[in-house]
C-alpha positions as CSV (number, residue, x, y, z in Angstrom):
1,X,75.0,70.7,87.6
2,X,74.3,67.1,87.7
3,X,71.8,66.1,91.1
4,X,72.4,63.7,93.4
5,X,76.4,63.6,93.3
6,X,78.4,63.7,95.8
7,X,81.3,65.7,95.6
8,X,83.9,62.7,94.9
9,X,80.9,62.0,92.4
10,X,81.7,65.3,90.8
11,X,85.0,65.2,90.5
12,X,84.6,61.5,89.1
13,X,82.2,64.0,86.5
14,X,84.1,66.5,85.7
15,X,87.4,64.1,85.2
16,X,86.0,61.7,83.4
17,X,87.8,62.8,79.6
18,X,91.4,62.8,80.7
19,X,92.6,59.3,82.0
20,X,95.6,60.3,83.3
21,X,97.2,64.0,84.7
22,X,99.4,65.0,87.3
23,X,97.1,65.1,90.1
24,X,98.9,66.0,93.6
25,X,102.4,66.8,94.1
26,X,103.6,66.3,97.7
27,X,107.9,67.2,98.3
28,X,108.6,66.6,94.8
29,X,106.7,63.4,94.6
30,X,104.3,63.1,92.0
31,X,100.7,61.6,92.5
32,X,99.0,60.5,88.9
33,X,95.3,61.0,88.4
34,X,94.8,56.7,88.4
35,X,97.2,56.2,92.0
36,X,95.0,59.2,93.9
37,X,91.9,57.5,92.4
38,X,93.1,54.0,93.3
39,X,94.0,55.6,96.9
40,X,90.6,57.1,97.4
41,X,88.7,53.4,96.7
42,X,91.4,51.7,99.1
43,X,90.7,54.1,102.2
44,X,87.4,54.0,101.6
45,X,88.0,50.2,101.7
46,X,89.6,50.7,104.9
47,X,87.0,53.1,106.8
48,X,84.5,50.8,105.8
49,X,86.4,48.0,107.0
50,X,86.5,49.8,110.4
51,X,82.6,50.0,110.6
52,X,82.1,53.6,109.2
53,X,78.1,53.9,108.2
54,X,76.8,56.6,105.8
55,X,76.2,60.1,108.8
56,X,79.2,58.8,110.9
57,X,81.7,61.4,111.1
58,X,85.3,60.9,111.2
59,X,88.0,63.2,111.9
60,X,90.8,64.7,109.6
61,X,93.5,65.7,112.3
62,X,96.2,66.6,109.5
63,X,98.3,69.2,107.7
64,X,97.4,69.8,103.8
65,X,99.1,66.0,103.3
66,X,97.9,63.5,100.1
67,X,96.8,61.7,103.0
68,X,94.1,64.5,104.0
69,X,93.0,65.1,100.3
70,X,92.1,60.9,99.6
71,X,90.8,61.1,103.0
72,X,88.6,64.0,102.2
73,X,87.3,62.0,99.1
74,X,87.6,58.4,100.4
75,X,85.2,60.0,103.4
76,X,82.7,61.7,101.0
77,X,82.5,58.6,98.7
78,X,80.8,56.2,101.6
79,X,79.1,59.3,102.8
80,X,80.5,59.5,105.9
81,X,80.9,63.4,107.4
82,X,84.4,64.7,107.3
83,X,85.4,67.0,110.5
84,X,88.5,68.9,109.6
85,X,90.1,70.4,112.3
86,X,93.6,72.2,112.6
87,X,96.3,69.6,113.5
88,X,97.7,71.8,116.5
89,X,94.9,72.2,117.9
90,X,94.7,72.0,122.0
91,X,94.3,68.3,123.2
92,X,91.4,69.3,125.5
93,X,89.8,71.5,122.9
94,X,90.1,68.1,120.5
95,X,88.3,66.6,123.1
96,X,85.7,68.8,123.3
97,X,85.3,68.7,119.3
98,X,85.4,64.6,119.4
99,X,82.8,65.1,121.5
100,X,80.5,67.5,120.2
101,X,80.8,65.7,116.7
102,X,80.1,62.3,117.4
103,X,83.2,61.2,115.4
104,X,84.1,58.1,115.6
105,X,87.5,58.2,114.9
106,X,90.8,60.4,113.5
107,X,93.9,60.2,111.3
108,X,96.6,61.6,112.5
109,X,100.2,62.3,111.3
110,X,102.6,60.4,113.4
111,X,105.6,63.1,114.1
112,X,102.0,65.7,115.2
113,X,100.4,63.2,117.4
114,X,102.5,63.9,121.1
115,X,100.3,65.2,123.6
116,X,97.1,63.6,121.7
117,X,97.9,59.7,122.2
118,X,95.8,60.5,125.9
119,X,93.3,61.7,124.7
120,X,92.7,59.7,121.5
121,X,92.8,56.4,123.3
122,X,90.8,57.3,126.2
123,X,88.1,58.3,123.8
124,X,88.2,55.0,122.3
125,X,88.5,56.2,118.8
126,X,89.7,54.6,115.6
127,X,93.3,55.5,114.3
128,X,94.8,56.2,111.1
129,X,98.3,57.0,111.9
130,X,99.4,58.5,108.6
131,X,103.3,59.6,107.6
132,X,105.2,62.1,105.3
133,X,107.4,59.5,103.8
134,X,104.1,57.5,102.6
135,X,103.9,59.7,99.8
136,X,107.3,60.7,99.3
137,X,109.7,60.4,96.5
138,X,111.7,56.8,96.6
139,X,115.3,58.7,97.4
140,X,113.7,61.0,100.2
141,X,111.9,58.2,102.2
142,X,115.4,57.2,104.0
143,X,115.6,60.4,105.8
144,X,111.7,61.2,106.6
145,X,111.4,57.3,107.8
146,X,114.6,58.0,109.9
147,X,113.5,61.4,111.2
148,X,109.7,59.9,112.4
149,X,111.5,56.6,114.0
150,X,113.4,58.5,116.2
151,X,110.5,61.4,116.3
152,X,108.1,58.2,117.9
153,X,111.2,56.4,119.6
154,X,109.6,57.7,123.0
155,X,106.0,58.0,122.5
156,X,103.3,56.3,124.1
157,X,101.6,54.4,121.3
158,X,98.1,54.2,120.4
159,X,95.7,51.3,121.3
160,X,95.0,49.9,117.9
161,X,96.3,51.9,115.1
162,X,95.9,51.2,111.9
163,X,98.5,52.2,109.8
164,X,97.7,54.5,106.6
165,X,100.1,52.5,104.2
166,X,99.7,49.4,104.9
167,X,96.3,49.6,105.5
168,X,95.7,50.7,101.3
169,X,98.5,47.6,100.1
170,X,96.3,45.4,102.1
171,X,92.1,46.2,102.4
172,X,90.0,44.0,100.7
173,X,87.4,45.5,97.7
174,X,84.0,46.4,100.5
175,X,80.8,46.9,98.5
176,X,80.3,50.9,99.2
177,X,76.9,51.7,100.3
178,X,73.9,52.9,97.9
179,X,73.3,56.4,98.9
180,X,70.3,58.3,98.3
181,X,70.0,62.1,97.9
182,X,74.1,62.3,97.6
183,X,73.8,66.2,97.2
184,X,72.0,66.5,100.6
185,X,74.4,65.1,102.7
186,X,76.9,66.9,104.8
187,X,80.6,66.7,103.9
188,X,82.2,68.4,106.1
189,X,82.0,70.1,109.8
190,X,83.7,73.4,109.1
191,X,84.9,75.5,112.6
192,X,84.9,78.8,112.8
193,X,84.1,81.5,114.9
194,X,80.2,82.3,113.4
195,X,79.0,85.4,112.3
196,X,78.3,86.5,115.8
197,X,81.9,85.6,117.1
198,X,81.5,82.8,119.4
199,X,82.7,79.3,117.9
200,X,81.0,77.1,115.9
201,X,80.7,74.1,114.1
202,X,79.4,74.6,110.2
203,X,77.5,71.6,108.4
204,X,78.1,71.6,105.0
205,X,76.8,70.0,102.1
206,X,77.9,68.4,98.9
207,X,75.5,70.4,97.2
208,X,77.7,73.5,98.8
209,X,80.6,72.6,97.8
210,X,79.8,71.1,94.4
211,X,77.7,74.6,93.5
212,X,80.4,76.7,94.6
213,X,82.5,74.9,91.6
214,X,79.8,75.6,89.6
215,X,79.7,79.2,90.7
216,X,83.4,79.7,90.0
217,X,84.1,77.8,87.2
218,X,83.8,80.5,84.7
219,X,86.2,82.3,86.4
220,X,88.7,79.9,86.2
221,X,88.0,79.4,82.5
222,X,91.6,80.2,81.0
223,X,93.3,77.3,82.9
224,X,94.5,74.6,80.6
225,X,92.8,71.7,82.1
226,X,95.2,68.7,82.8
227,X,97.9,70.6,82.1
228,X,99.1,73.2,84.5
229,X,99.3,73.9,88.6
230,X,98.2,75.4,91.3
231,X,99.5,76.1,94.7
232,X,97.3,74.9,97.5
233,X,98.8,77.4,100.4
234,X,95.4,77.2,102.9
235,X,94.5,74.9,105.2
236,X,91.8,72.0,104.5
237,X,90.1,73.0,107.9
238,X,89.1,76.2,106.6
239,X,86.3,76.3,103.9
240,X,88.3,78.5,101.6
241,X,91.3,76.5,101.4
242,X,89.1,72.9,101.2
243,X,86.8,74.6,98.8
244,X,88.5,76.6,96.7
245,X,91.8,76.0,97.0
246,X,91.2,72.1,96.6
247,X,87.7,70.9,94.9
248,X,87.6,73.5,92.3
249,X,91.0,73.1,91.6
250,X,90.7,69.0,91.4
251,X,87.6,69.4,89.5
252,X,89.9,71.9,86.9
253,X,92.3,69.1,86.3
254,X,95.2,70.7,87.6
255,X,98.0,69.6,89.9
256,X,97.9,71.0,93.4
257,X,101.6,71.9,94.8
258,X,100.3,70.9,98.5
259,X,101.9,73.2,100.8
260,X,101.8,71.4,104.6
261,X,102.5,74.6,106.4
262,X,102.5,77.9,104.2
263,X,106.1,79.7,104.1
264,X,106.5,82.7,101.7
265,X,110.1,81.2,100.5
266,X,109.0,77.5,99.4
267,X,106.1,79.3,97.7
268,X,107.7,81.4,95.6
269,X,110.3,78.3,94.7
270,X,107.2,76.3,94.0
271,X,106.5,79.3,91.2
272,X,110.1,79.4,89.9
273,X,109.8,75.4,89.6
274,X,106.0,74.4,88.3
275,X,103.3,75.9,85.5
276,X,101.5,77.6,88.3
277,X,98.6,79.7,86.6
278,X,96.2,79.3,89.9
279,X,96.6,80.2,93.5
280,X,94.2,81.2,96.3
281,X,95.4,82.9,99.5
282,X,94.6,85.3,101.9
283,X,96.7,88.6,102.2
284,X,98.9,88.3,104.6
285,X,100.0,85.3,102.2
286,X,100.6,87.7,98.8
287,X,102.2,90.1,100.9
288,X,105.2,87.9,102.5
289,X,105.3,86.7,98.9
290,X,106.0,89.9,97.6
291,X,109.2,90.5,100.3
292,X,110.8,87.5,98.7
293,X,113.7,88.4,96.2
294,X,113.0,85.4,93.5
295,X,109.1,87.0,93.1
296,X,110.2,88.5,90.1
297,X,110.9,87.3,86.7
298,X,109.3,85.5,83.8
299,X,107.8,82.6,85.8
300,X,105.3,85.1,87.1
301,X,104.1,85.2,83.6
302,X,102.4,82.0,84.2
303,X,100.0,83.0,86.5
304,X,96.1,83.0,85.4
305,X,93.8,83.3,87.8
306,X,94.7,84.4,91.7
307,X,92.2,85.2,94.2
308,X,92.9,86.5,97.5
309,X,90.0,86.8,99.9
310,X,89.7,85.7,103.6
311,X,90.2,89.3,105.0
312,X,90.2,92.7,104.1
313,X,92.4,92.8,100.7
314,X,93.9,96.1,100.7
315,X,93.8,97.7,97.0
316,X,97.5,99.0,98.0
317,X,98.5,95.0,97.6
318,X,96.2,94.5,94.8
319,X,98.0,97.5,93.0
320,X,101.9,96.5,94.3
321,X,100.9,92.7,93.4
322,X,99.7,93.6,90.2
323,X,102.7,96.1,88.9
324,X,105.1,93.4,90.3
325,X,103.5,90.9,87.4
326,X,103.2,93.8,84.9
327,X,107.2,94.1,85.4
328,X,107.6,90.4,84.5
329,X,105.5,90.6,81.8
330,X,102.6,88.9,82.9
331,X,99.3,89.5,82.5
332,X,97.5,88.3,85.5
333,X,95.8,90.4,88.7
334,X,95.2,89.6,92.1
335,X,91.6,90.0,92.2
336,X,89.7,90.7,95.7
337,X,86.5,88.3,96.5
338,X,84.5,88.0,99.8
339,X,82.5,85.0,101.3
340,X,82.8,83.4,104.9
341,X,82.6,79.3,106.1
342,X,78.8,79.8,106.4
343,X,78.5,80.3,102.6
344,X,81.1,77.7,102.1
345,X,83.7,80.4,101.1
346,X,83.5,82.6,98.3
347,X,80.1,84.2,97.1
348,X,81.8,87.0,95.6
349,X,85.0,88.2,93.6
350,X,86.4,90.3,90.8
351,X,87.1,88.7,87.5
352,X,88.6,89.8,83.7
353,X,85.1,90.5,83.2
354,X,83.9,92.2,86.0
355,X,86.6,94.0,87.7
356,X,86.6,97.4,89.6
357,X,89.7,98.0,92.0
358,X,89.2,98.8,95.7
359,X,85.6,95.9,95.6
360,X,85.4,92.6,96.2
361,X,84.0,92.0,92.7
362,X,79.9,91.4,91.9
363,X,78.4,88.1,93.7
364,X,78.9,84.7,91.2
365,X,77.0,82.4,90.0
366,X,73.7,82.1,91.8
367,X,74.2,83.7,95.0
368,X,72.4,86.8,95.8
369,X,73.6,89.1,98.1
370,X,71.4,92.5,99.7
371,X,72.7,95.2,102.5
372,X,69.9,94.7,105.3
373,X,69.9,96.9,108.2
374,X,68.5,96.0,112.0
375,X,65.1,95.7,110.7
376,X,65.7,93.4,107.6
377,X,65.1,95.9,105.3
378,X,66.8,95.6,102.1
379,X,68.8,99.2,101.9
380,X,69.7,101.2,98.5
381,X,73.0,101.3,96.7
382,X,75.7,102.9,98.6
383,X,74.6,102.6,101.8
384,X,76.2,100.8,104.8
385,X,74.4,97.7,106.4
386,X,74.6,94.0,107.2
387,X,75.3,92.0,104.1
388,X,73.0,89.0,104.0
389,X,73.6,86.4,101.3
390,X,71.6,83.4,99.9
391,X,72.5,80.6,97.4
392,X,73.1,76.9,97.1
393,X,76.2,77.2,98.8
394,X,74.3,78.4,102.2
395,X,75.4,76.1,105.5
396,X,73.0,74.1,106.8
397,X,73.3,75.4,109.6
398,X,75.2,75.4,113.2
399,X,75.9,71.5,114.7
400,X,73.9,73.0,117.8
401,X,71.3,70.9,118.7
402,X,68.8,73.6,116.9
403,X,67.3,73.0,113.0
404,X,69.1,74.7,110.6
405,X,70.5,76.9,113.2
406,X,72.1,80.5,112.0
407,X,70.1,80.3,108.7
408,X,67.1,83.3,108.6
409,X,64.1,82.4,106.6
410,X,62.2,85.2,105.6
411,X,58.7,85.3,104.8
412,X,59.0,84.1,101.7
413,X,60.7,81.1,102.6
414,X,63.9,81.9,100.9
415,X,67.0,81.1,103.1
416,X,69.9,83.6,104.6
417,X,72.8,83.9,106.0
418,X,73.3,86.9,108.2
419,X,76.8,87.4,107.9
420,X,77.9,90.1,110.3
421,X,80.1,91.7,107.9
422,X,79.2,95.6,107.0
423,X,79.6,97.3,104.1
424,X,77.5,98.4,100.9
425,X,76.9,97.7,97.3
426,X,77.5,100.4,94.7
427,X,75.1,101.1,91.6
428,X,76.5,98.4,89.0
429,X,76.3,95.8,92.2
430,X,79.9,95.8,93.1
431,X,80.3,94.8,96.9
432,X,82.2,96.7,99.7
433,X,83.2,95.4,102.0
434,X,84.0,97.4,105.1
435,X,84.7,95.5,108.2
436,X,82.9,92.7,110.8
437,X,80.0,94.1,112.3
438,X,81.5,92.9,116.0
439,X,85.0,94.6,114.8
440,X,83.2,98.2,114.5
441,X,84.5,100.7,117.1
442,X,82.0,103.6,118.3
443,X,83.3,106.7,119.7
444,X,81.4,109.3,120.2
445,X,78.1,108.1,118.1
446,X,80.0,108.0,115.0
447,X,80.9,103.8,113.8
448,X,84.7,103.5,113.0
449,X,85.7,101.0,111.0
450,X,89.5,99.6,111.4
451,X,89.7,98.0,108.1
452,X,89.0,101.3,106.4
453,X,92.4,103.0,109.0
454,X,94.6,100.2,107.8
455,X,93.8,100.4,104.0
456,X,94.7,104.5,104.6
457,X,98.0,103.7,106.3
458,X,99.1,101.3,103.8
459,X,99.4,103.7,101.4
460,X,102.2,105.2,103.1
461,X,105.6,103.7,101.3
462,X,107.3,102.6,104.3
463,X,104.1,100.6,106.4
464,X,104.4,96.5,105.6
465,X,101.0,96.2,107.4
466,X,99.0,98.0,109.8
467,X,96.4,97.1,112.5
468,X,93.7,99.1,114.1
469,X,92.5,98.4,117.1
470,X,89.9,100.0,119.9
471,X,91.7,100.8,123.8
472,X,90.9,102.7,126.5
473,X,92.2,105.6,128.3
474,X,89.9,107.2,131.7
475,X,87.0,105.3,130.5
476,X,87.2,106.6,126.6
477,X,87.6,104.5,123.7
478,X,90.4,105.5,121.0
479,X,91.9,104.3,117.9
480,X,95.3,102.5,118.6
481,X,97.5,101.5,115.9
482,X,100.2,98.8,115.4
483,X,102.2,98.9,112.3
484,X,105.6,97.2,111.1
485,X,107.7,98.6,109.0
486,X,109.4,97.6,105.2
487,X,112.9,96.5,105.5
488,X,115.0,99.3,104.1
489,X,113.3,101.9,106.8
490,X,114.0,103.1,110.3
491,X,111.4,104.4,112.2
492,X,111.5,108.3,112.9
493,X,109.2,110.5,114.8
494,X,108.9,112.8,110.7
495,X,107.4,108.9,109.8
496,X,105.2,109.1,113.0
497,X,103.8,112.8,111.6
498,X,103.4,111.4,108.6
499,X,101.2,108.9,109.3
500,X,99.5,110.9,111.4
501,X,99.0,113.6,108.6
502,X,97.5,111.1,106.2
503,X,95.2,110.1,108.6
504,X,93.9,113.3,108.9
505,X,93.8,113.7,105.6
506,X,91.6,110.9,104.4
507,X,90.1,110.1,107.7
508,X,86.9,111.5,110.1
509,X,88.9,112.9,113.3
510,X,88.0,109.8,115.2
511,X,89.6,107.4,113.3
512,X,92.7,108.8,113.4
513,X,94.8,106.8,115.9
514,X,95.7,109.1,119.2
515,X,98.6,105.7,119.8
516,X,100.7,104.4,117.1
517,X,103.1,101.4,118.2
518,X,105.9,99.9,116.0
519,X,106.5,96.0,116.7
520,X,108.5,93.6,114.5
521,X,106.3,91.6,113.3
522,X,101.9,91.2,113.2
523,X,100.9,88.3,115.7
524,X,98.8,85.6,112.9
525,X,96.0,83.5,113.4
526,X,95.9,79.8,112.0
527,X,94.4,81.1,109.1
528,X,97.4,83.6,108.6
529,X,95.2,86.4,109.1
530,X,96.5,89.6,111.5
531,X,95.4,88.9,115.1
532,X,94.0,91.7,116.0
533,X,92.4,90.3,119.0
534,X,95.6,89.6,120.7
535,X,97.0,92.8,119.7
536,X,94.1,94.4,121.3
537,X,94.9,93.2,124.6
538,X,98.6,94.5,124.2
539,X,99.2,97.1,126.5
């Protein structure tokens, strides 16, 4: 990999032998290689019209728009620190994030921004106030542009906005600054909730993101570049999704099908419609795929290279997922990886090469990853402890105040991260992985891990998804399980036995849940990931 490039740098790099692709497509508008280019230099025209300084941070506060992805790029090409957060986020949590980030300012979508004009203006920031129909297709534009007058008809306004369209038809050509050690500086503030649980803000570098390309480009290598799509389903304020889903992709040449908020149906008419050979998702996402009647046929034939990753991937869905493409006559799998924000996503994953069902593949490109336990001790193959994993595409640490904070440096001065996560690796170095280390339940000595219940369950024919969770009854913990079940079943006390008989079948005695509960549908996070935190406070 090239030094001291930034990541718009990069893709500049990697990009540099095709003029002219499809780049971004955004409600059937089309967004050419040369207009996102041109788009990135105008913003960052604009942002540095606005007083931005290389290690200022400013604040994407949008869906997966165009407008977030030249923001993302425009931000990184001055050097300026881009802090995604999730555009529904709580005003007074905003606040707090504004505040523990130093940003200077935000862009916003207009029809999102009630309930944060307050806040926003009493902070004094600077506003980009961006809209759907800037990037939409000449005969859509009447409607959107009708739909956000009369969505802001009402609304207080902001104190000096600057407004994202006519801001790029008007900005003067601003010398960009000269920026030394490019790879060093941060990118992005990533928020998550750490490897110990408690929130946290995760500096990352260019270097991160630029080596996880690196890492996963021969994965990838059976895309035609410049020629075919992808599907970009997760959220730029997740690490995955801004990562994965978005730099490698760019940097692959491909154009990304931007998916503001994910729904299962548009997806799979976004596959019916487009080349897509790529995708990223987690499984939740694969799974309400799968439900849709139009996920079948010959357009699934198209599909290359999809990775799923972000939570426990039950082999179950890897097997249904991949017989549902066999039946099209397709070739592809979904193949299982693992990583977390700290390690600026994936550090792990199954590939046509190395591939073993039921893993999370072997660790890619450079990273190394060992099973510790409490000591630090590095512990054999096939034995359960703490993955710890190191690599050029390590955080810098936690935005707390602290020096690379959340990154262990052993004696040797080689750098960690201490991910939390438990599981093992196996004799050819395929990784397990089993469940979060806070997640683990203990009853009665003996560690139970819910992830390892809910893959069981989901073997039964009739269980959409399944959730295990710890609750307590006269002061003793138990195993209680939530499940929904596949259209086409009613629930029946011989599918209660059943499950219960699996269980005990494939299952230590205190993992088998003593509660099963039936509910419609599995509470999601942001991410789309099952809350189990909220379901464990269901009574």
């Amino acid at each position: 990999m090239s030094m001291n490039l930034s990541c718009y740098d990069f893709l500049l790099e990697k990009t540099e032998d095709i003029s002219e692709y499809r780049c971004l497509s955004f409600f059937g508008g089309i967004i050419s290689k040369q207009v996102f280019l041109r788009d990135v230099d105008r913003l960052a025209n604009v942002f540095l019209s606005l007083g931005l300084k290389p290690r200022d941070c400013f604040t994407i506060f949008l869906p997966t728009t165009p407008h977030a992805v030249v923001a993302f790029y425009a931000l990184n090409k001055i050097g300026v620190v881009a802090n995604i957060i999730h555009p529904l986020t709580p005003s007074e949590l905003l606040r707090k994030n504004i505040e523990v980030t130093k940003s200077q300012g935000i862009l916003i979508l207009d029809i999102l921004s009630d309930g944060y004009v307050d806040i926003i203006n009493q902070l004094k920031l600077k506003v980009v106030v961006c809209k759907n129909s800037d990037y939409l297709p000449i005969y859509k534009k009447p409607f959107f542009k009708l739909y956000e007058f009369f969505k802001s008809f009402k609304r207080q306004s902001f104190l000096s906005p600057t407004l994202y369209a006519k801001a790029l038809k008007t900005t003067g050509d601003l010398q960009a600054p000269e920026l030394a050690n490019k790879d060093e500086l941060i990118a992005t503030y990533m928020h998550s909730g750490g490897t110990t649980g408690e929130a946290k803000t995760i500096a990352l570098s260019n270097s991160a993101y630029n080596s996880l390309v690196c890492n996963l480009f021969p994965v990838v290598a059976a895309i035609n570049e410049g020629q075919e799509d992808s599907i970009l389903a997760l959220p730029l304020f997740h690490a995955y999704g801004l990562g994965a889903g978005l730099h490698l992709a760019m940097c692959k040449k491909m154009c990304l099908l931007l998916m503001p908020r994910f729904s299962a149906k548009v997806a799979v008419g976004l596959l019916e419609n487009n080349n897509v050979s790529f995708m990223v998702g987690v499984p939740t996402m694969f799974s309400k795929m799968m439900q849709q009647k139009a996920f079948d046929g010959k357009h699934l034939q198209n599909f290359k290279c999809v990775y799923c990753g972000g939570d426990v991937v039950p082999s179950m869905l890897v097997k249904a997922f991949d017989e549902r493409i066999r039946a099209s006559g397709g070739g592809a799998h979904l193949f299982a990886g693992y990583g977390l924000t700290e390690t600026c996503s994936v550090v792990a994953v199954n590939n046509n090469a190395d591939y073993k069902l039921g893993s999370n593949g072997k660790p890619c490109g450079d990273n190394v990853i060992e099973v510790w336990n409490e000591k630090k001790e590095k512990l054999p193959p096939n034995t359960i402890g703490e993955f710890v994993v190191s690599g050029k595409t390590i955080m810098n640490g936690y935005l707390d105040g602290r020096e690379n904070s959340g990154v262990y440096t052993d004696k040797n001065g080689v750098d960690w991260i201490l991910t939390g996560d438990l599981g093992y690796l196996d004799e050819e170095g395929y990784l397990f992985f089993m469940n979060r280390k806070k997640r683990v339940v203990k009853i009665a000595t003996f560690n139970i891990f819910p992830a390892q219940i809910e893959n069981v369950v989901s073997e039964l024919d009739f269980v959409k998804d399944a959730c295990a969770v710890e609750a307590v009854s006269n002061g003793k913990p138990f195993i209680r399980l939530f499940i929904t079940i596949k259209d086409g079943y009613e629930w029946s006390e011989e599918m209660r036995r059943l499950v219960d008989d699996h269980c005990h079948k494939y299952l230590i005695k205190h993992s088998c849940p003593k509660e099963i509960v039936v509910i419609e549908n599995m509470p999601l996070t942001a991410m789309g990931k099952i809350d189990y935190l909220r379901l464990e406070k269901t009574k």
